[in-house]
Structures are given as structure tokens and as C-alpha cells.
C-alpha positions in Angstrom: -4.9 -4.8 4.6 -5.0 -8.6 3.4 -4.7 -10.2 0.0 -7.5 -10.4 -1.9 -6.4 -13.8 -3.6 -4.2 -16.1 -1.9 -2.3 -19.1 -3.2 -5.1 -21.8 -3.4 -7.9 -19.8 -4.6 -9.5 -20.9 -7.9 -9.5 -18.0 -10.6 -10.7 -17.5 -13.8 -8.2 -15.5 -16.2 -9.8 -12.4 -17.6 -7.8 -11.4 -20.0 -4.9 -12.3 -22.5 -4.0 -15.5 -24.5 -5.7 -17.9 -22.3 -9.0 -16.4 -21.8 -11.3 -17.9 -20.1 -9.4 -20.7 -18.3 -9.4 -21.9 -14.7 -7.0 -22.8 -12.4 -5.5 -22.5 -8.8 -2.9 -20.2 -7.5 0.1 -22.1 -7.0 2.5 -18.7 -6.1 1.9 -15.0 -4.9 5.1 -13.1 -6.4 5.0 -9.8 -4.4 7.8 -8.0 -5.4 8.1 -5.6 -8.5 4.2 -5.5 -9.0 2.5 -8.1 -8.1 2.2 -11.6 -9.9 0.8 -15.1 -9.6 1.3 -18.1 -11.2 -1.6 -20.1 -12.0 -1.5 -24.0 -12.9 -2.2 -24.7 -16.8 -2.0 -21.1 -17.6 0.7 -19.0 -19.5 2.7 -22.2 -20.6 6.4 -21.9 -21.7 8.7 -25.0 -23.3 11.8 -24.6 -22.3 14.3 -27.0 -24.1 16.8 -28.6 -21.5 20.2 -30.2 -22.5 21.8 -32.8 -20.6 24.1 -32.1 -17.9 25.4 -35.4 -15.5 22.8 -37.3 -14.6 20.0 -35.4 -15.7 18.2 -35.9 -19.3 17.2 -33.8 -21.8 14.3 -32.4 -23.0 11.5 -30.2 -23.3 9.4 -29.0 -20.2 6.2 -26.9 -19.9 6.4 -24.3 -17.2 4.4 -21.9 -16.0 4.8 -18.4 -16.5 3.7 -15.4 -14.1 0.7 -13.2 -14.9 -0.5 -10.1 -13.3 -2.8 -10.4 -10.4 -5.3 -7.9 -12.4 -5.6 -10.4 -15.4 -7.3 -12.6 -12.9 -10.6 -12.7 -10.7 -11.5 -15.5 -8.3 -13.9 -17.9 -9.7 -16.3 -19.3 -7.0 -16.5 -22.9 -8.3 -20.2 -24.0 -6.0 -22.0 -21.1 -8.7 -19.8 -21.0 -11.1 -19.6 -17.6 -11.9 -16.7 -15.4 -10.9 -16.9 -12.8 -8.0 -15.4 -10.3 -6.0 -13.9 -10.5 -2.4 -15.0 -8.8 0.0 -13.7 -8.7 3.6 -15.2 -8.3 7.0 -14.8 -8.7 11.1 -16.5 -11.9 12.3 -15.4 -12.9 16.3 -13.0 -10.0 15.9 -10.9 -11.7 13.6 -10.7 -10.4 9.5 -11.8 -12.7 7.2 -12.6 -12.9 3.0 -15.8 -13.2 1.4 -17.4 -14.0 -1.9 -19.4 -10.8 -2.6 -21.8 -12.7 -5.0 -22.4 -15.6 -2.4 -21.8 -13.6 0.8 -20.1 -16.8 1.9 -16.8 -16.6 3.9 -13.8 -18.2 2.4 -11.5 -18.5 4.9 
């Protein structure tokens, strides 16, 4: 069986802190549940001394979420949806089930 969202994919978060906010998949963590991480969601500072050549200071990262507090946001309707998938030339490939478009 495939992955219903894939690094790249546009989602919408549906739950938690940041509500309501879109961004793409930039990781698939797999192991011990599974996770993505999402650009401009979760934010952490993390405070950085200096160490040789490197400076100090303070950088955002992004933090993991659960693949469940997300659903892929089709961005041509802009409305989320489901995936879906289905044989076309023999080969399996995901679809927007609102759309019925293919998105691979």
C-alpha cells in the first residue's frame, strides 16, 4: 500500500496550535508512528552559543507533527480533500477524491 501524503504535498493542519495553516511536506518520519514536518508549522527557537567559527543565536526550526493532524489541501479549489488511489496503465497512482484528478 502507498503513502497517502508524500513529501511535497500541500496540507492544511487540522488540528492543534496552528490551526488552519498551510504548508508543504518537507519530511516523512516513518519510524515510531508516523510524523511529518511541514514548513512554517510547529516552530521551535532554539538558542545556539558559539562554538569555532560558528555564531550564536536564535533559530526557528520546525518541529514534527502527526500525519493525522494533517489533510492534503488541494490548492486549484482550495478546499482540502481526501486521497484516493487507483490502477491507470497498470500502474497505482493517488487521486484527489473531491477533484477526481490524479496527483501523481
Amino acid at each position: 500500500m502507498g503513502m497517502k501524503i508524500v513529501s511535497g504535498d500541500d496540507v492544511i493542519v487540522i488540528s492543534g496550535d496552528d490551526k488552519g495553516k498551510i504548508g508543504k511536506i518537507i519530511k516523512v518520519i516513518k519510524d515510531k508512528g508516523y510524523k511529518v514536518v511541514v514548513s512554517g508549522v510547529n516552530l521551535c527557537k532554539k538558542h545556539v552559543k558559539q562554538r569555532g567559527n560558528k555564531k550564536s543565536g536564535i533559530l526557528m526550526d520546525e518541529l514534527p507533527i502527526h500525519i493525522s493532524n494533517v489533510a492534503l489541501f488541494d490548492l486549484k479549489n482550495q478546499v482540502r480533500t481526501r486521497v484516493g488511489f487507483k490502477l491507470l496503465d497498470s500502474n497505482k497512482v493517488r487521486f484527489a477524491k473531491n477533484s477526481r484528478e490524479v496527483m501523481d
